[in-house]
C-alpha positions in Angstrom: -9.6 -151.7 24.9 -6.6 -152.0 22.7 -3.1 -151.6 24.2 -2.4 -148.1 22.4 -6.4 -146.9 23.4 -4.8 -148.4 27.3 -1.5 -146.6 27.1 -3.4 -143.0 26.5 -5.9 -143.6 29.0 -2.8 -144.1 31.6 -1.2 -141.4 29.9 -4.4 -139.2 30.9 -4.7 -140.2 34.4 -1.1 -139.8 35.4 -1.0 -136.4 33.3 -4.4 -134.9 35.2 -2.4 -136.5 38.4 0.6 -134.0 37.8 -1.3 -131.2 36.9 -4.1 -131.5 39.8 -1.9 -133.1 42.9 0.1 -129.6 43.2 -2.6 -126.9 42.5 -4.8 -127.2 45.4 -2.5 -129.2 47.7 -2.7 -126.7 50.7 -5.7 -124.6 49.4 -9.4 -125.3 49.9 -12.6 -123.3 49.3 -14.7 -122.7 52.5 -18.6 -121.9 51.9 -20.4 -119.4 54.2 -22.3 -121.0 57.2 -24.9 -118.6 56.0 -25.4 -118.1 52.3 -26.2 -114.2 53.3 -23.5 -113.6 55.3 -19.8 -114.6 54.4 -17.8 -116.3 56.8 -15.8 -114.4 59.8 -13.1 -114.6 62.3 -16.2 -114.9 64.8 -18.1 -118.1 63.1 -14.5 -120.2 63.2 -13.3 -119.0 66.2 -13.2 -122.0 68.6 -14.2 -121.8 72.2 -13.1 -123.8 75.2 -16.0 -126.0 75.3 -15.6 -127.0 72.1 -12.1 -128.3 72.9 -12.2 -132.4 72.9 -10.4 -134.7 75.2 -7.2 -134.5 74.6 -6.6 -131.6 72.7 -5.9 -127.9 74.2 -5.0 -124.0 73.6 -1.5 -123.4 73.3 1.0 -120.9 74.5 2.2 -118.2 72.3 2.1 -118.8 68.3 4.4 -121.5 67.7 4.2 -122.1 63.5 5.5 -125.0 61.4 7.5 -122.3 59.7 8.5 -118.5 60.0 6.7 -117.3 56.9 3.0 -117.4 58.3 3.6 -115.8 62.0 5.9 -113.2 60.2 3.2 -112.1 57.8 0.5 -111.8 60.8 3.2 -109.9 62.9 4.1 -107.4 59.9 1.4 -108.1 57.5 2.5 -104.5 55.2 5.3 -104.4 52.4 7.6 -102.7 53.2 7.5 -104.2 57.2 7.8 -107.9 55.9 10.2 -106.9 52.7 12.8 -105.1 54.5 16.4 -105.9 53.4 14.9 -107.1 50.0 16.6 -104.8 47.2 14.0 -104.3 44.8 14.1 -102.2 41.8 11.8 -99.0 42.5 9.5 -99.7 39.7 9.1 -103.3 41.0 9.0 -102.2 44.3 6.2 -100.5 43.2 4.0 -102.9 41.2 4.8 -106.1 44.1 3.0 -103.4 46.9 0.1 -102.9 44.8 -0.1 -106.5 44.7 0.3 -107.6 48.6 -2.7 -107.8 50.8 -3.1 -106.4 53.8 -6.2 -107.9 56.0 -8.9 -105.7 57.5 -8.8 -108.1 60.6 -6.8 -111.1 61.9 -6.4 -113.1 64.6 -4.8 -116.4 66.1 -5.5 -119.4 68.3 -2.9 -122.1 69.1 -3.3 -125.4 69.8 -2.1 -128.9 71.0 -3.3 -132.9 70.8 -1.8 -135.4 72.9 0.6 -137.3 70.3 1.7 -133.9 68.5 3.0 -130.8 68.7 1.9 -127.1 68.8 0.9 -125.3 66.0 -1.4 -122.3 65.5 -4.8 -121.3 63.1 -3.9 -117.8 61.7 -7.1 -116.4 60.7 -7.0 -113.1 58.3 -10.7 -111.1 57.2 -10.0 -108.9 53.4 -12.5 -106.5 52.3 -13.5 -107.7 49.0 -11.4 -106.0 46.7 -8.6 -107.9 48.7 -9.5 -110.9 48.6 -8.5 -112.3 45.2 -4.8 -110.6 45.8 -4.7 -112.8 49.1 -5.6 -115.6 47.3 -2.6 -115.3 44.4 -0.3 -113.9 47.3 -0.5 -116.9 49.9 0.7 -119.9 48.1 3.6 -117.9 46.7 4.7 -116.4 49.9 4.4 -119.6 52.2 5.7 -122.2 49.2 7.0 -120.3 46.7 7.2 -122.0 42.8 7.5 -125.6 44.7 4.5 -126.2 46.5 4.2 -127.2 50.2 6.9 -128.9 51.5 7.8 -130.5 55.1 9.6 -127.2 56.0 6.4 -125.3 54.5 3.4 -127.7 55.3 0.8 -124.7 56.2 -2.5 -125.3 54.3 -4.6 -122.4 53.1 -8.2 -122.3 53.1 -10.5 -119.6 51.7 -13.6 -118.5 52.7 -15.2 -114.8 50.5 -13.2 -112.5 52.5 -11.7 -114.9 54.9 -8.2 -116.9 54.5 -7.3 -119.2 57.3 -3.4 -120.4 57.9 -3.3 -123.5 59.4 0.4 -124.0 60.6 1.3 -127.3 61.7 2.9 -130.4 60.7 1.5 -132.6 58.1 -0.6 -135.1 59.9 -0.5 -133.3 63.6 -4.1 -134.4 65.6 -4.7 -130.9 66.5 -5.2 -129.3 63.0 -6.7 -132.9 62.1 -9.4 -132.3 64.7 -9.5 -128.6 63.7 -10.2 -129.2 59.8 -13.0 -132.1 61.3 -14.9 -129.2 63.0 -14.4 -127.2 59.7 -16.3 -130.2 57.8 -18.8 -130.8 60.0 -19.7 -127.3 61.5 -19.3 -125.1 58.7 -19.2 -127.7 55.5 -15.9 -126.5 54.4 -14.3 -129.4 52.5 -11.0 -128.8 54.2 -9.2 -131.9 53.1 -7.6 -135.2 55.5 -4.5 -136.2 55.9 -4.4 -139.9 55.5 -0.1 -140.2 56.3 -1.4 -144.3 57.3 -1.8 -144.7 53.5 1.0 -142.3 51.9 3.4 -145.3 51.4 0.9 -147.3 49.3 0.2 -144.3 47.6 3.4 -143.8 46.4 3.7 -147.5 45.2 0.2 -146.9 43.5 0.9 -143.5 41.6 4.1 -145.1 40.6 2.8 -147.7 39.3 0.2 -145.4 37.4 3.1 -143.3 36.2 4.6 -146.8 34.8 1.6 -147.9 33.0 1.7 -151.3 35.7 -1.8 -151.7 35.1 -1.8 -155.2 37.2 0.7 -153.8 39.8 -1.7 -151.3 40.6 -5.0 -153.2 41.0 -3.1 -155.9 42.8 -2.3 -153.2 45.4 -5.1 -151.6 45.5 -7.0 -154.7 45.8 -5.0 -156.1 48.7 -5.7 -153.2 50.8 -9.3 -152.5 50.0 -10.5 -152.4 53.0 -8.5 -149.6 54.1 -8.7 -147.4 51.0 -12.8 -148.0 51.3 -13.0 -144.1 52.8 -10.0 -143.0 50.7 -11.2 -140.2 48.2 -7.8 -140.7 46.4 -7.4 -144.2 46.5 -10.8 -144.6 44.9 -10.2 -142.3 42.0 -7.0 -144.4 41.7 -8.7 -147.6 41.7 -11.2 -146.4 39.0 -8.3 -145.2 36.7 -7.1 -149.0 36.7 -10.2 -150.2 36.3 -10.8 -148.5 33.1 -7.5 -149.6 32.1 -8.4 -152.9 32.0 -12.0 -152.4 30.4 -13.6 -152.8 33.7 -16.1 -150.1 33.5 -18.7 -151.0 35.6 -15.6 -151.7 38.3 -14.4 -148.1 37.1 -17.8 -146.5 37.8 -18.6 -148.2 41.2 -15.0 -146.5 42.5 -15.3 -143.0 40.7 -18.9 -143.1 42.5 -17.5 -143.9 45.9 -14.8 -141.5 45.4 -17.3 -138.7 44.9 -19.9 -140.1 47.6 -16.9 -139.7 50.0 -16.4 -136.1 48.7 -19.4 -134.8 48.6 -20.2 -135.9 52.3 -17.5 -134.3 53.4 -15.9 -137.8 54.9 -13.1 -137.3 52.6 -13.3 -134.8 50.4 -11.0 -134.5 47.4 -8.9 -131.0 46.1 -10.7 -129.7 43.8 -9.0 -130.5 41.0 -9.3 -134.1 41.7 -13.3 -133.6 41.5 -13.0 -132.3 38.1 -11.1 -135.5 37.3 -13.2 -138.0 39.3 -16.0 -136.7 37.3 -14.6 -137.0 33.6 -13.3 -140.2 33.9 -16.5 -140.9 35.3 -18.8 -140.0 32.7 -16.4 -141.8 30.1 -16.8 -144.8 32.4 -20.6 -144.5 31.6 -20.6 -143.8 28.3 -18.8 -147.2 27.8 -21.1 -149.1 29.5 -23.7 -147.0 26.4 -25.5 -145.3 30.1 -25.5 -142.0 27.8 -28.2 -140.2 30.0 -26.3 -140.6 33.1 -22.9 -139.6 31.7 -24.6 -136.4 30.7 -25.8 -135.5 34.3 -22.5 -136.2 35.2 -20.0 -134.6 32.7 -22.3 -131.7 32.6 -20.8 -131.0 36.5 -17.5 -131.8 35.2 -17.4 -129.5 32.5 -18.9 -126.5 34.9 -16.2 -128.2 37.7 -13.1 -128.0 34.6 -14.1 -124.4 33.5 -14.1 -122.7 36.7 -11.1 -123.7 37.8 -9.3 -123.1 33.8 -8.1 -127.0 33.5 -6.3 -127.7 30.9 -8.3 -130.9 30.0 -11.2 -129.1 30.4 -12.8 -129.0 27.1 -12.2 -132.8 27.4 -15.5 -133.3 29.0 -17.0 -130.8 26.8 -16.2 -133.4 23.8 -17.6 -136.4 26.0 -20.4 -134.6 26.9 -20.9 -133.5 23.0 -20.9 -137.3 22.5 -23.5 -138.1 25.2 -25.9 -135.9 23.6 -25.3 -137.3 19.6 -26.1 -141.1 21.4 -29.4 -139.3 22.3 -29.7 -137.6 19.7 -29.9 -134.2 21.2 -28.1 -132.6 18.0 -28.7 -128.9 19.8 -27.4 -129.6 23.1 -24.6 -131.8 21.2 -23.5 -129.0 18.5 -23.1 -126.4 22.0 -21.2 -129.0 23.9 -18.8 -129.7 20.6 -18.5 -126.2 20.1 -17.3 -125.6 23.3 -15.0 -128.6 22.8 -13.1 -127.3 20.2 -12.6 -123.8 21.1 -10.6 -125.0 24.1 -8.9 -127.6 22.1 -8.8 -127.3 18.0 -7.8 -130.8 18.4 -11.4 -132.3 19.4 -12.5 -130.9 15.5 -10.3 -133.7 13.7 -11.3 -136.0 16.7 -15.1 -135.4 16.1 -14.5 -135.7 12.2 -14.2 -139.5 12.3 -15.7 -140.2 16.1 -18.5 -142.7 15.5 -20.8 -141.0 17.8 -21.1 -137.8 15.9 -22.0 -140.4 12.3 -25.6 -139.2 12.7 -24.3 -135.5 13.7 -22.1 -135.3 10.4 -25.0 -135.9 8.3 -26.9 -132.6 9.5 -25.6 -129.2 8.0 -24.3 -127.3 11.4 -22.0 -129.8 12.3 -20.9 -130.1 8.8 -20.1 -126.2 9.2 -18.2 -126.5 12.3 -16.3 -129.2 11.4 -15.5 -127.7 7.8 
């Protein structure tokens, strides 16, 4: 790979970085125990029994911040906006908007090395679920994300939203998301606060276009980023970087093995990313039938959740295909391409892999 073909490869990982690290950073989806019955209050509800050595109930509703104990005490309008001046019109509009749960309900709790905090779990009928789901982050964060005055994290179930309020880190949620991964196979994410410094120094490095910095790091502490999600997708970004595919692959794989277990699983988001860079990994080793099993679940992944760089494994995906020549399931996958980015039609123009595909009349039509 050529330096300019290096610099936008770093230039794509640290952009997806920016754009994915924020979106999901305190929100997780949480499937149904049952697929025929959507998750309650009752399923998460933790008994005694259940507690482990060293963790316990709590007294009262202690919170890591005001916001989340004030909405479950007040959880109407006009209750938790009082002494907000709003224009009647907005007013208006901002209470059509704000949820109010059909059921709720609390449990505190306590580990030995932390401190209180409380689970603040809220049921919606189902044509309130999707306003609690916009309303949340903007209420506990608002524009800036979570914070370490505002570290609550958010997971959502169909019609269930649970408000985990403690500090970043604290054993008790730690323990609490654990039974959510292995009881219910909600991929509520870990907080790893042992490896935040080298993160920093990593993503920093990632920012910089330090290609060597980074490996070196991440290669001095590989035994402790083995079950890091994260620090796997990192290590495959810098392994493509410096035309180490088969390096790149063997870390984007891990990454996603420890995701999809649940042993560390990644904000979604970061799947979507895992998953493109993977399948470009593959399709420089020439592995064209495996990148297409696997940028076909990117694509899906990148739709859903209206990623910019979406239609970016759309394109790759189109490219798998013309390797195999698959000209149907190429010209759909191109098509798609280009109508979220105009830009992959000059790109496919003069991409080699689509030589064969120019020759045949309906991709000379699209790309007229």
């Amino acid at each position: 790979m050529g330096p300019m073909c290096r610099t936008r490869l770093l230039g794509i990982l640290a952009g997806a970085l920016a754009a994915m690290l924020p979106l999901p950073a305190a929100a997780q989806e949480a499937p149904a125990p049952d697929a025929r019955k959507p998750l309650t209050i009752g399923d998460v509800f933790v008994r005694s029994k259940e507690l482990p050595e060293g963790c316990r109930f709590a007294q009262g509703m202690p919170c890591a911040s005001h916001h989340a104990s004030a909405y479950y005490h007040n959880p109407n309008f006009k209750g938790l906006m009082r002494g907000l001046k709003l224009p009647p019109e907005l007013a208006a509009v901002a209470e059509e908007l704000f949820p109010v749960p059909a059921k709720k309900e609390w449990q505190s709790f306590e580990a030995d090395g932390g401190v209180p905090g409380s689970v603040l779990m809220f049921e919606f009928e189902p044509e309130d679920i999707e306003k609690a789901r916009e309303f949340f982050p903007f209420y506990l964060y608002g524009a800036d994300g979570p914070s370490a005055e505002h570290p609550e994290e958010v997971i959502y179930g169909e019609r269930l939203v649970m408000v985990l309020s403690f500090p970043r880190g604290d054993p008790a949620a730690e323990w609490y998301k654990d039974r959510l991964r292995k009881k219910f196979g909600i991929p509520a994410l870990r907080e790893h606060l042992e490896l935040r410094e080298l993160g920093i120094k990593v993503v920093t490095a990632l920012r910089d276009h330090e290609v060597e910095k980074g490996l070196a790091l991440l290669d001095e502490n590989a035994d402790e980023i083995a079950n890091w999600a994260f620090g796997q997708f990192l290590l495959g970004g810098f392994r493509s970087a410096s035309d180490d595919w088969e390096g790149a692959e063997q870390a984007y794989r891990r990454a996603l093995e420890l995701h999809d277990t649940l042993e560390d699983p990644l904000r979604e988001g970061m799947v979507w990313g895992t998953l493109d860079m993977l399948g470009s990994a593959l399709l420089e080793q020439g592995k064209a039938e495996a990148a297409v099993q696997v940028l076909q679940r990117a694509e899906e992944c990148g739709t859903r959740l209206a990623i910019e760089g979406a239609p970016r494994s759309s394109y790759s995906l189109a490219r798998a295909h013309a390797r195999l020549q698959r000209w149907t399931e190429s010209l759909g996958a191109l098509k798609r391409a280009i109508e979220g980015d105009s830009e992959h039609k000059a790109r496919a123009a003069t991409d080699e892999d689509f030589a064969e595909a120019r020759k045949r009349k309906e991709f000379q039509d699209l790309l007229r």
